[in-house]
PDB file of N, CA, C, O and CB in Angstrom:
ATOM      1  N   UNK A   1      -4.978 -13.115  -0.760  1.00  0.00           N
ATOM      2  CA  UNK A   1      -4.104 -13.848  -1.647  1.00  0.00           C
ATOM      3  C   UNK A   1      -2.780 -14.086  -0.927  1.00  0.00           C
ATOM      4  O   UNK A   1      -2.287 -13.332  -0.088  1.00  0.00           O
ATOM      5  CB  UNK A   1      -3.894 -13.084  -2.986  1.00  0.00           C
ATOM      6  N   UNK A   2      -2.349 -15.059  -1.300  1.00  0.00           N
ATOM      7  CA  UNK A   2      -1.035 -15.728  -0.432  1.00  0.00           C
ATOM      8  C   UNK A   2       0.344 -15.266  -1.098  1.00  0.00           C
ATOM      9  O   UNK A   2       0.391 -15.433  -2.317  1.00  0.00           O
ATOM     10  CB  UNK A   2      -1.059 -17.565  -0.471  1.00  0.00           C
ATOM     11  N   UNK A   3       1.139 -14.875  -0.671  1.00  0.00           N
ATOM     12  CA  UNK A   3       2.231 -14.374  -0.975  1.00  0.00           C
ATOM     13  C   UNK A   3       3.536 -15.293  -1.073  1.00  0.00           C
ATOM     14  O   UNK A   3       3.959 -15.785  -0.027  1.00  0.00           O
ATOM     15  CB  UNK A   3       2.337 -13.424  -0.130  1.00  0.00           C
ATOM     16  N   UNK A   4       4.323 -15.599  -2.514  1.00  0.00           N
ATOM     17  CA  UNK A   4       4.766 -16.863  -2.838  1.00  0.00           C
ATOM     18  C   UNK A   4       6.136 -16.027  -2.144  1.00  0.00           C
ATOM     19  O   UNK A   4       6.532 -14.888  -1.894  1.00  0.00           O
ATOM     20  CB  UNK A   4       4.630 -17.596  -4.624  1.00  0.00           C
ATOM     21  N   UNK A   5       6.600 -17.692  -2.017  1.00  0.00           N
ATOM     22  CA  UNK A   5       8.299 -17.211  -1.119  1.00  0.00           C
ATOM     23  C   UNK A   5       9.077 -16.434  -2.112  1.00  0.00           C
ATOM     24  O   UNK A   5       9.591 -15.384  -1.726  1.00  0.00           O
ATOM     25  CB  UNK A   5       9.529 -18.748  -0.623  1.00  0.00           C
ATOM     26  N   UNK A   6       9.230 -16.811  -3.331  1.00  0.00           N
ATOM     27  CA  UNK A   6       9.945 -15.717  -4.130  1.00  0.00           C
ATOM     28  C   UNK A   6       9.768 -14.708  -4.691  1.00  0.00           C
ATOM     29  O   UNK A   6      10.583 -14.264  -5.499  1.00  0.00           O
ATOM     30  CB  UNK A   6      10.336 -15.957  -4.814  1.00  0.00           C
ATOM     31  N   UNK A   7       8.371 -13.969  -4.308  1.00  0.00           N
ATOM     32  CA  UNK A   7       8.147 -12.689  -4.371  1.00  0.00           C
ATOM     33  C   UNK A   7       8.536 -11.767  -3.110  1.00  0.00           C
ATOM     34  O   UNK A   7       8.366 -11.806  -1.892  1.00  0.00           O
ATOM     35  CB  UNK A   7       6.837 -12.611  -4.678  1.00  0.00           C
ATOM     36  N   UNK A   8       9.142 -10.928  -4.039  1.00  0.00           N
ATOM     37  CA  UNK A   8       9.598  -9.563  -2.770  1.00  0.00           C
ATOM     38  C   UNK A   8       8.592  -8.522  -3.100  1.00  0.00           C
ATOM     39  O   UNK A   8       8.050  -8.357  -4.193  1.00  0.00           O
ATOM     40  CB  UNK A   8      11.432  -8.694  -2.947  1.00  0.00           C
ATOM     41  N   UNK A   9       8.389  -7.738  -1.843  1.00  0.00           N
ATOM     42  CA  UNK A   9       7.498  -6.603  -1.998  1.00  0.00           C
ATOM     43  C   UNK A   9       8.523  -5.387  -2.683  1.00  0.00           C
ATOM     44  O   UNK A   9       9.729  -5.335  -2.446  1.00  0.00           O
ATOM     45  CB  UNK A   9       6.781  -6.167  -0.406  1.00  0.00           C
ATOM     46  N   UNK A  10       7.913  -4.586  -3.428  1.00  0.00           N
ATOM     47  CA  UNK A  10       8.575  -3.408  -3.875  1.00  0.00           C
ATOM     48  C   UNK A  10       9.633  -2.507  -2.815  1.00  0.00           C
ATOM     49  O   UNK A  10       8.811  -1.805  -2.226  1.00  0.00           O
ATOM     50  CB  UNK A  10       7.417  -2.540  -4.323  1.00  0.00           C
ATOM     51  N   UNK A  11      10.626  -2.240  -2.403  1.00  0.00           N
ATOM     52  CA  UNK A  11      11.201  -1.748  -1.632  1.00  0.00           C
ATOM     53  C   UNK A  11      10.928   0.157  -1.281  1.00  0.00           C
ATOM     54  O   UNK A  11      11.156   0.928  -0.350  1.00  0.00           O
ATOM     55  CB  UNK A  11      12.430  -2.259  -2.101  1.00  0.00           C
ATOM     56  N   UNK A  12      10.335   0.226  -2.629  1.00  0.00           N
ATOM     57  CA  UNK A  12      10.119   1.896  -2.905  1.00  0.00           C
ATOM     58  C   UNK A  12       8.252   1.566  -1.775  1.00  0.00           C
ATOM     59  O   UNK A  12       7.982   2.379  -0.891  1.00  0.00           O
ATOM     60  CB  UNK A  12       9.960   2.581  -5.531  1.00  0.00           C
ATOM     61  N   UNK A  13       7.728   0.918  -1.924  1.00  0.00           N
ATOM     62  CA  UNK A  13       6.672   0.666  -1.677  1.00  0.00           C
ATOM     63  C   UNK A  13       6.258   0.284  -0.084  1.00  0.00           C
ATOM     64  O   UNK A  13       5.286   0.623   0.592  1.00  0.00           O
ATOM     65  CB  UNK A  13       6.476  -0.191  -2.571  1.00  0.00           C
ATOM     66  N   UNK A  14       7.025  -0.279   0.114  1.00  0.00           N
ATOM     67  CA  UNK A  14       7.491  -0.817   1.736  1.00  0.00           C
ATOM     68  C   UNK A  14       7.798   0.776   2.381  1.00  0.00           C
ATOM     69  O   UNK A  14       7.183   1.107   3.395  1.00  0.00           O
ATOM     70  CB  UNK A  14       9.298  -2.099   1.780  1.00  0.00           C
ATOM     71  N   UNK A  15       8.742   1.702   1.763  1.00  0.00           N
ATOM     72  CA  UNK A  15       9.031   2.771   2.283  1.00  0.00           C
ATOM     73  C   UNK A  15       8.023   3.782   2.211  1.00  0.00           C
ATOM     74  O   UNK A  15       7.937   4.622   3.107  1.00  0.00           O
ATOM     75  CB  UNK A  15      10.091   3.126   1.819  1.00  0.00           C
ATOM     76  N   UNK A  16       7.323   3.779   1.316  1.00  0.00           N
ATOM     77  CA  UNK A  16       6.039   4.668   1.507  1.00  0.00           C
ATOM     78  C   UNK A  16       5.228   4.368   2.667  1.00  0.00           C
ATOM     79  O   UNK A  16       5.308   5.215   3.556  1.00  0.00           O
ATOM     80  CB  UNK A  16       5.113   4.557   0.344  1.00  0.00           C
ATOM     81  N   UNK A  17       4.698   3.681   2.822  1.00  0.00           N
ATOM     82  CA  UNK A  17       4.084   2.656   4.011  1.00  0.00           C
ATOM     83  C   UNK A  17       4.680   2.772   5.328  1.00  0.00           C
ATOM     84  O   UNK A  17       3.987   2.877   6.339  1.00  0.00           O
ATOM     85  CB  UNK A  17       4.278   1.126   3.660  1.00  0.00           C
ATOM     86  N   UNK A  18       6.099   2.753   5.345  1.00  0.00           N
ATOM     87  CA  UNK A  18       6.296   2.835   6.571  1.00  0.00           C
ATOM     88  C   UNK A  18       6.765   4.281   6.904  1.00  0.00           C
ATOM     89  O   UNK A  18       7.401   4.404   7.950  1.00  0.00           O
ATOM     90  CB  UNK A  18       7.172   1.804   6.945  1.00  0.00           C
ATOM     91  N   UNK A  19       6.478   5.674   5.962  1.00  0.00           N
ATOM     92  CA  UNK A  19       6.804   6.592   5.677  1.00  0.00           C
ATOM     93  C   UNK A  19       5.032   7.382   6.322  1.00  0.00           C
ATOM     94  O   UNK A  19       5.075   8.591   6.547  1.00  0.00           O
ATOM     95  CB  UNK A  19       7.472   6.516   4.068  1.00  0.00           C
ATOM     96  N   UNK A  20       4.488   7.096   6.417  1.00  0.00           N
ATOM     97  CA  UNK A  20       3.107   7.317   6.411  1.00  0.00           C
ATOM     98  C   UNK A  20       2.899   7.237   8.327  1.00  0.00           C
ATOM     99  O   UNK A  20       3.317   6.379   9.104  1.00  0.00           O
ATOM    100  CB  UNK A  20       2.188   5.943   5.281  1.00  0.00           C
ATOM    101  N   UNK A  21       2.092   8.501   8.604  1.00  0.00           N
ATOM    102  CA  UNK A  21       1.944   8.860  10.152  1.00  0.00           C
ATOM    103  C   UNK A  21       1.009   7.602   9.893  1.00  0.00           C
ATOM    104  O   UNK A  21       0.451   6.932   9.023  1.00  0.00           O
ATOM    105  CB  UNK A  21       1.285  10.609  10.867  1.00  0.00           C
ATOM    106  N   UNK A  22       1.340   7.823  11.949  1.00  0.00           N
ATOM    107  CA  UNK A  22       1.092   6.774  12.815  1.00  0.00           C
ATOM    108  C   UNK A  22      -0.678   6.136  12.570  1.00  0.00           C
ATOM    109  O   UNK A  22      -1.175   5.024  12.387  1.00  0.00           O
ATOM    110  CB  UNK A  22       1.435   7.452  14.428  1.00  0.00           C
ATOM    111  N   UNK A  23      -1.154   7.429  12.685  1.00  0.00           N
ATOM    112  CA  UNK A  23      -2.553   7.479  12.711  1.00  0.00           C
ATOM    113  C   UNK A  23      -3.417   6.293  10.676  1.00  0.00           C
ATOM    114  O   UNK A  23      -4.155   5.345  10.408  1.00  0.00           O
ATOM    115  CB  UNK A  23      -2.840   9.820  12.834  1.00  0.00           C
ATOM    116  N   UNK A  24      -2.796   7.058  10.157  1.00  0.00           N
ATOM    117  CA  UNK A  24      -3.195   6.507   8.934  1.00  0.00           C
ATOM    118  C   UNK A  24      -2.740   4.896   8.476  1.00  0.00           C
ATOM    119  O   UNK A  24      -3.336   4.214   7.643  1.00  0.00           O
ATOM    120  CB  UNK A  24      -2.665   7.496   7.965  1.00  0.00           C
ATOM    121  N   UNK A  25      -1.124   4.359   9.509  1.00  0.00           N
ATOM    122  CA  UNK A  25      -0.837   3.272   9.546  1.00  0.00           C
ATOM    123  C   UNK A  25      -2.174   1.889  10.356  1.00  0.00           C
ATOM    124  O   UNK A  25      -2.651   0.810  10.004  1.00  0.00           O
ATOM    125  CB  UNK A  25       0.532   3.567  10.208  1.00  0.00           C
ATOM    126  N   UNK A  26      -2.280   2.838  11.580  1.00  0.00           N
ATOM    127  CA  UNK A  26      -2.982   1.779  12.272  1.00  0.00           C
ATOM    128  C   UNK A  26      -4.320   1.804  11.812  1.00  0.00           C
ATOM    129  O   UNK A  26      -5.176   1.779  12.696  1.00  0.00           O
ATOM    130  CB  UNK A  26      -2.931   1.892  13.750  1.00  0.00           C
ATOM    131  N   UNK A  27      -4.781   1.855  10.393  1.00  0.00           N
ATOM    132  CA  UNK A  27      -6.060   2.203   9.389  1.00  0.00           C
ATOM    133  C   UNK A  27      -5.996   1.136   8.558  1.00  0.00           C
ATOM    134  O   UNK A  27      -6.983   0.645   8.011  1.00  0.00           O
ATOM    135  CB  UNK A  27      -6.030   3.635   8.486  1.00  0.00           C
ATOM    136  N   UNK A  28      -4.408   0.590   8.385  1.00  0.00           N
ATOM    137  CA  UNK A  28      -4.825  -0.172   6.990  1.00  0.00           C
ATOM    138  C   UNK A  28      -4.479  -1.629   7.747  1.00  0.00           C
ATOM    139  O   UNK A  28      -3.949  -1.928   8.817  1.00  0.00           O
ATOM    140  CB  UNK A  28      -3.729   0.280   5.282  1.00  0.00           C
ATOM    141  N   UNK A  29      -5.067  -2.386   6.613  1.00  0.00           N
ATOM    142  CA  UNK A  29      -4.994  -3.874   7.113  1.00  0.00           C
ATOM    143  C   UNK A  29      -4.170  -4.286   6.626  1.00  0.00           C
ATOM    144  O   UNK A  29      -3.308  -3.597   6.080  1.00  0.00           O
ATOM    145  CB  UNK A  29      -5.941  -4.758   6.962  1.00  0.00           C
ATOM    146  N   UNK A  30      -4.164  -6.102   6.684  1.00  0.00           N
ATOM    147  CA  UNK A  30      -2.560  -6.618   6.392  1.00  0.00           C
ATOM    148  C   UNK A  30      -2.913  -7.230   4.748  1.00  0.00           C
ATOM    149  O   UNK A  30      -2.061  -7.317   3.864  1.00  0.00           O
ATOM    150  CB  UNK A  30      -1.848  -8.175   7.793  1.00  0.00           C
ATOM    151  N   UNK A  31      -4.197  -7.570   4.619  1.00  0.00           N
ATOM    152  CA  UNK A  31      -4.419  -7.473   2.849  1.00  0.00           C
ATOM    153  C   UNK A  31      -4.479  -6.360   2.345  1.00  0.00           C
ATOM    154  O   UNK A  31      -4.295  -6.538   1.141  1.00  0.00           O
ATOM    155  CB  UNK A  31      -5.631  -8.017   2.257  1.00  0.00           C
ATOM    156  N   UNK A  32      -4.728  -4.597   2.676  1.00  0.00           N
ATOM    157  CA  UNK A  32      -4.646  -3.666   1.946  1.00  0.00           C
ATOM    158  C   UNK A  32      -2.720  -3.068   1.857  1.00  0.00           C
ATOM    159  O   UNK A  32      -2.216  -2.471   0.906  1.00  0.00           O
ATOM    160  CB  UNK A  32      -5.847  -2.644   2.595  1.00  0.00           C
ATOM    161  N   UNK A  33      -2.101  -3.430   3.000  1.00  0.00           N
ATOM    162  CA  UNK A  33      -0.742  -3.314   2.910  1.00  0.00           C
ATOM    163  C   UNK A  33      -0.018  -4.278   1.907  1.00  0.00           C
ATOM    164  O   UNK A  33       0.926  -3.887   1.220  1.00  0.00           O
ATOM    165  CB  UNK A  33      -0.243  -3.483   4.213  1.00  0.00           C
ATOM    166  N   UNK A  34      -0.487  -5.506   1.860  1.00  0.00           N
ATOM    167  CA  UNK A  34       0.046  -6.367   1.087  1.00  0.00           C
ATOM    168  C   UNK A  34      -0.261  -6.340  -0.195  1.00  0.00           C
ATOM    169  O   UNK A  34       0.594  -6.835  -0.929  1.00  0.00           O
ATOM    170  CB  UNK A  34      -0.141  -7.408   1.487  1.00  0.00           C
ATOM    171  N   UNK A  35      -1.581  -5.754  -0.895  1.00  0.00           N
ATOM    172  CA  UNK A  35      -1.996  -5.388  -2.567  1.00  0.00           C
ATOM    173  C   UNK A  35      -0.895  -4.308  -2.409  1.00  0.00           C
ATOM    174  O   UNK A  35      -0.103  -4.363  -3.350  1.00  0.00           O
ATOM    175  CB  UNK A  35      -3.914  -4.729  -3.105  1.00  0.00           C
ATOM    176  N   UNK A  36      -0.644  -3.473  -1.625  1.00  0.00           N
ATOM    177  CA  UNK A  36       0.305  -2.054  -1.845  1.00  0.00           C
ATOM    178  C   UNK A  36       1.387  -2.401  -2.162  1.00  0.00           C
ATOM    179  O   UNK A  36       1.881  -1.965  -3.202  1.00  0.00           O
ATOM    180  CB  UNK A  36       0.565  -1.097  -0.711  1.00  0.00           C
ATOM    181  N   UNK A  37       1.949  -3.137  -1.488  1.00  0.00           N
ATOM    182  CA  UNK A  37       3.693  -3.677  -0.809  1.00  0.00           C
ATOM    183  C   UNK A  37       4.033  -4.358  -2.529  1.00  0.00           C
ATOM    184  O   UNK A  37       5.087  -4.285  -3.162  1.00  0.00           O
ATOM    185  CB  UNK A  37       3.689  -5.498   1.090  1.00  0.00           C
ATOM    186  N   UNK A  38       2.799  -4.963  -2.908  1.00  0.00           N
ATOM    187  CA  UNK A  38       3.181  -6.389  -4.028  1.00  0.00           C
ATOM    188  C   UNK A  38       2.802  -5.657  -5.470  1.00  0.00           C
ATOM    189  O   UNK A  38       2.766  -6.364  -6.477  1.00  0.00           O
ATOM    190  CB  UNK A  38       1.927  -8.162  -3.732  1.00  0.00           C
ATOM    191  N   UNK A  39       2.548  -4.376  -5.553  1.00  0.00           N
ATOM    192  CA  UNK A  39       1.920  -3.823  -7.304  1.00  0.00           C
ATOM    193  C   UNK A  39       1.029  -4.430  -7.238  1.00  0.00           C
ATOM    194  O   UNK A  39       1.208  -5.199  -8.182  1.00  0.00           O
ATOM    195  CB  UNK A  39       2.643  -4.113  -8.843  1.00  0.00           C
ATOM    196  N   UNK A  40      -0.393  -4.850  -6.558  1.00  0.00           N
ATOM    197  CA  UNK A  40      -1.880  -5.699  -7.176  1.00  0.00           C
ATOM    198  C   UNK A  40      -2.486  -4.251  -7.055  1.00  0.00           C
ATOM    199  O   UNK A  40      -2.059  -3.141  -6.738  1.00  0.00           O
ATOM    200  CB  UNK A  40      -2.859  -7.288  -6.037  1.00  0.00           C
ATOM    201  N   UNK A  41      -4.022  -4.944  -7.571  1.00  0.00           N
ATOM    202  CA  UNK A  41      -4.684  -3.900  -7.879  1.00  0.00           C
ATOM    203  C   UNK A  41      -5.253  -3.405  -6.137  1.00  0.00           C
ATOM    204  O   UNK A  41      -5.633  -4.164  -5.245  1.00  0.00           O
ATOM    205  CB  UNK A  41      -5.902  -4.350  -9.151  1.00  0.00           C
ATOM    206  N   UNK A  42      -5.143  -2.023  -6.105  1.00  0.00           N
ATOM    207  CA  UNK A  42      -5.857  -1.027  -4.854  1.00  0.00           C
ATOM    208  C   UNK A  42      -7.243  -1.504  -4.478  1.00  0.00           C
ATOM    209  O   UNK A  42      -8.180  -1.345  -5.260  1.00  0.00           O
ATOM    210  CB  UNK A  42      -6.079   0.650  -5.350  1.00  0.00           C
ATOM    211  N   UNK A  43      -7.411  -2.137  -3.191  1.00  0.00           N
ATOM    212  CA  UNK A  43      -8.902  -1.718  -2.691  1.00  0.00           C
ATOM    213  C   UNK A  43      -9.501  -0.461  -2.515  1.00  0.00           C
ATOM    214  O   UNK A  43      -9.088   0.443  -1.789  1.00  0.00           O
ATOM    215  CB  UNK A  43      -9.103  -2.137  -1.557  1.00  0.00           C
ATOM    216  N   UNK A  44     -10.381  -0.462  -3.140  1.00  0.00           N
ATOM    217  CA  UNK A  44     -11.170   1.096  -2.713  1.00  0.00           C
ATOM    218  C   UNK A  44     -10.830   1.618  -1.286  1.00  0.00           C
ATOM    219  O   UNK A  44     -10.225   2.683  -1.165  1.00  0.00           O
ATOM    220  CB  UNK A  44     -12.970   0.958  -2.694  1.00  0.00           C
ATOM    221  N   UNK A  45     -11.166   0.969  -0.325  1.00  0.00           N
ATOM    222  CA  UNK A  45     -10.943   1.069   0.910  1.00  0.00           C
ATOM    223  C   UNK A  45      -9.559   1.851   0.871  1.00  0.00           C
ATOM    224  O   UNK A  45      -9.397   3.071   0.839  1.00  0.00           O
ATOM    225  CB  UNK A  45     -10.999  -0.298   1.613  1.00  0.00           C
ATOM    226  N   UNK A  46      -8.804   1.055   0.878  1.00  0.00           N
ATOM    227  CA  UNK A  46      -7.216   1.551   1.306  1.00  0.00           C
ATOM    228  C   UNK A  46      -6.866   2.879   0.228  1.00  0.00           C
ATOM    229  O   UNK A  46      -6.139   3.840   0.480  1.00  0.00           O
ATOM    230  CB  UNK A  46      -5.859   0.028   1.004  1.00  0.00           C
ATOM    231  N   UNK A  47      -7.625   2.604  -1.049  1.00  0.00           N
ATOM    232  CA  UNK A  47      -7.466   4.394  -1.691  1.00  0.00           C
ATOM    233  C   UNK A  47      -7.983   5.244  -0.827  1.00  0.00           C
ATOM    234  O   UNK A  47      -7.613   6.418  -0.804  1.00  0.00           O
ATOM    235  CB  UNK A  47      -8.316   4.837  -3.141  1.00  0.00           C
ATOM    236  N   UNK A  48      -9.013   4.704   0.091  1.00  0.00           N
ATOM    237  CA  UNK A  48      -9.910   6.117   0.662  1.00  0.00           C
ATOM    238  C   UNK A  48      -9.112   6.710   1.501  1.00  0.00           C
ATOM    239  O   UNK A  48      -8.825   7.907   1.507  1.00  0.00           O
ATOM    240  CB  UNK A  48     -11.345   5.895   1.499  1.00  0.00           C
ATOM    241  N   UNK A  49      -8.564   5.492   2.564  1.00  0.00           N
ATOM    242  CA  UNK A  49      -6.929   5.724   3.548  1.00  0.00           C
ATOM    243  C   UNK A  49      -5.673   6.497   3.486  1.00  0.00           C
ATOM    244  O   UNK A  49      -5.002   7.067   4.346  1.00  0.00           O
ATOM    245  CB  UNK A  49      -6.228   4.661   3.574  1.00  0.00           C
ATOM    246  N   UNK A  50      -5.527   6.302   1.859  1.00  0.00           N
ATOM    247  CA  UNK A  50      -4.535   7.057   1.127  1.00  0.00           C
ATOM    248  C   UNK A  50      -4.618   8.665   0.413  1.00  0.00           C
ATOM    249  O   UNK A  50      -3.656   9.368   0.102  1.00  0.00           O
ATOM    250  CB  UNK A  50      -4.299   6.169   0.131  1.00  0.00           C
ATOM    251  N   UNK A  51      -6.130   8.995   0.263  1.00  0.00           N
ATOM    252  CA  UNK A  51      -6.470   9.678  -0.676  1.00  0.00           C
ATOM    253  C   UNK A  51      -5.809  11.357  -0.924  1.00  0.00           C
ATOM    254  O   UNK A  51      -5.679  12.088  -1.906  1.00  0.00           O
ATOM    255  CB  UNK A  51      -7.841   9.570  -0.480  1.00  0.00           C
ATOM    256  N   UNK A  52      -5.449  11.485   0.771  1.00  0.00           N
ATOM    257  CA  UNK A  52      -4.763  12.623   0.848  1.00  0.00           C
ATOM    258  C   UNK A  52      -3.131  12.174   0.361  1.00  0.00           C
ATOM    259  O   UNK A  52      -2.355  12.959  -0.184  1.00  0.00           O
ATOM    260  CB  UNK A  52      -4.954  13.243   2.417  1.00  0.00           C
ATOM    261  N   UNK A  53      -2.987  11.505   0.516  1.00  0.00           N
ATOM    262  CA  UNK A  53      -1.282  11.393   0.110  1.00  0.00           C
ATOM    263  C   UNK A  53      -0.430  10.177  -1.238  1.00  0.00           C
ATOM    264  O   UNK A  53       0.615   9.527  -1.242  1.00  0.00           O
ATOM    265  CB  UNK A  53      -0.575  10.849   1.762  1.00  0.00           C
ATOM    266  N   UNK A  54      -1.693  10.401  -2.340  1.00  0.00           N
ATOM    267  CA  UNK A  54      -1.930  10.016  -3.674  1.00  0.00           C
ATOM    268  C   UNK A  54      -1.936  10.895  -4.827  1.00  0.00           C
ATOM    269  O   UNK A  54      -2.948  11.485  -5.206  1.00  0.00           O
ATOM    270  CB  UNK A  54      -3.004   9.476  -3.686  1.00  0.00           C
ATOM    271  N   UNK A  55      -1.155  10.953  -5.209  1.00  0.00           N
ATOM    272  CA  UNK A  55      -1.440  12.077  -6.722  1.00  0.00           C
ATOM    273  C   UNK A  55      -1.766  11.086  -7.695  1.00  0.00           C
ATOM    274  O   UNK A  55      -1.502   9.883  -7.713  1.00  0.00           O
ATOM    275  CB  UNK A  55       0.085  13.126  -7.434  1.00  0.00           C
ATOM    276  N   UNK A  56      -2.530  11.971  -8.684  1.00  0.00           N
ATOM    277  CA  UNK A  56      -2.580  11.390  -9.960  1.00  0.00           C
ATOM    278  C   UNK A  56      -1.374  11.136 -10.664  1.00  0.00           C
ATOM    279  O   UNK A  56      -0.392  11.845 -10.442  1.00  0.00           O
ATOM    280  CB  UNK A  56      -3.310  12.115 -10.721  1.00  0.00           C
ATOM    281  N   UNK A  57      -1.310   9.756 -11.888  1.00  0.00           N
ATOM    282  CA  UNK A  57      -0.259   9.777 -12.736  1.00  0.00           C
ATOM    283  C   UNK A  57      -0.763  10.794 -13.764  1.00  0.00           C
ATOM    284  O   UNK A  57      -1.989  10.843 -13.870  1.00  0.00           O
ATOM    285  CB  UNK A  57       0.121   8.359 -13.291  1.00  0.00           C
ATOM    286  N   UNK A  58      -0.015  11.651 -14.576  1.00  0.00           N
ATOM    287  CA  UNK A  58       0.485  12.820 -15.421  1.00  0.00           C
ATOM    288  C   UNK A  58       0.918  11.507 -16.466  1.00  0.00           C
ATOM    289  O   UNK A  58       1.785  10.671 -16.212  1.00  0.00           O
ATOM    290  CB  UNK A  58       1.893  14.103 -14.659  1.00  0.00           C
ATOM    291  N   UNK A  59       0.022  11.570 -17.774  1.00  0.00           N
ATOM    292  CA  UNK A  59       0.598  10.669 -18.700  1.00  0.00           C
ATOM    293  C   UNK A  59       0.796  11.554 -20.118  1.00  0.00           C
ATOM    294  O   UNK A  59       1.284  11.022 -21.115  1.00  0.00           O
ATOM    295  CB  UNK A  59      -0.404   9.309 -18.861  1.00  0.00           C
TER     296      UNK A  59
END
């Protein structure tokens, strides 16, 4: 999905991402960074990438 000029990625979200070792960065792609970066819904894939450094939401 194409990313419109006046959407910004989450800034809290961008920092997680670039907060994340080296090894687990060069794992994700530039559509599983970009569902992350933008609030869309998670590919399975990139949850699996994440899975150690994901908590559940507590509702």
């Amino acid at each position: 999905m194409a990313v419109s000029q006046k959407e910004q990625p989450d800034p809290r979200r961008v920092a997680v991402l670039r907060s994340l070792p080296l090894e687990v960065k060069e794992q994700i792609t530039g559509e599983e960074a970009e569902a992350f970066m933008y609030n869309r819904e998670l590919p399975d894939s990139l949850l699996e990438k994440l899975k150690d450094y994901l908590t559940e939401d507590e509702q």
